[in-house]
C-alpha positions, 0 to 999 in steps of 0.5 A, a space after each residue: 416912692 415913684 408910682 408906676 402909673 406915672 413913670 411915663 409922663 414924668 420922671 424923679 427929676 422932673 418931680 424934683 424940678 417941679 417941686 424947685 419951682 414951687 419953692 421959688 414961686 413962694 420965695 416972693 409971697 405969703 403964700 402956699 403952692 401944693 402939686 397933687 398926682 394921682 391916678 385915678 379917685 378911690 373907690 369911694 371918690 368916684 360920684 364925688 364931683 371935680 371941685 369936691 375932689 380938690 377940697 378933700 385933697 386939700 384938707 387931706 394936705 393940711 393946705 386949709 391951716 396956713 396962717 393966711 388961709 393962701 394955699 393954692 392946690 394944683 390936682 391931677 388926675 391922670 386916669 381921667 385927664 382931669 386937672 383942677 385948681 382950688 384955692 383957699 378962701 383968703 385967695 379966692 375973695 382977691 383974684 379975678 372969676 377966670 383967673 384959674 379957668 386961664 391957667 388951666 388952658 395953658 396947662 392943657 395946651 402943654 399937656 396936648 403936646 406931652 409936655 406934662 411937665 413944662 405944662 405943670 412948671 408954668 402953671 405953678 409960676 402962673 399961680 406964684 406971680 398970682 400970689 405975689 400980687 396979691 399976697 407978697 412975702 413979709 418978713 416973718 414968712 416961712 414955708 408953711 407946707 412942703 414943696 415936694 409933689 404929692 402923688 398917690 
């Protein structure tokens, strides 16, 4: 279901587009790139800090059991202007402190031009190039998560 909140910013076809993205990004790696959409925290979200709030959505995806522990989430939060990436800890003992901080600002830049999703595209092929470093595909991959966006 397409969330009212965010017809302004993104349409279906971008939604599917992004979520093409994802899928190739993963084609060269072991790894895993979930997109989370939302438009403001719930209720009882609200005191949680940023980097806590990310956590809780990526156990709430199920990012935390991939085989590898190589899952990368992508969360926005439209209501606050707000974005955060967190990535497992199989990830976060290989890439470099700053790694996601630089991804961040080149999302940002695109998001100040209303390009949210060339913003969110080059962010997912960022992380993917990422992964494939560090985590390149082996023969017995399989697509552990869904690609599609998840938006709440």
């Amino acid at each position: 279901m397409f969330k009212n909140f965010l017809k302004k910013y993104l349409t279906e076809t971008d939604l599917d587009l992004i979520a093409a993205r994802i899928g190739e990004a993963e084609r060269t790696t072991s790894g895993e790139i979930r997109m989370s959409i939302r438009h403001r925290r719930h209720w009882n979200e609200r005191n949680l800090p940023l980097h806590e709030l990310a956590i809780k959505e990526f156990h709430r995806l199920q990012m935390h059991r991939t085989k590898d522990r190589t899952g990368v989430l992508i969360l926005l939060l439209f209501h606050e202007r707000k974005f955060h990436i967190v990535a497992d800890e199989g990830i976060q003992q290989k890439v470099d402190e700053g790694t996601w901080d630089s991804i961040a600002e080149t999302m940002s830049a695109h998001f100040r031009q209303g390009n949210f999703r060339d913003g969110i595209c080059d962010a997912v092929g960022s992380v993917g190039a990422i992964l494939t470093t560090h985590f390149p595909g082996k023969a017995d991959d399989r697509d552990e998560l869904p690609n599609n966006v998840d938006v709440g």
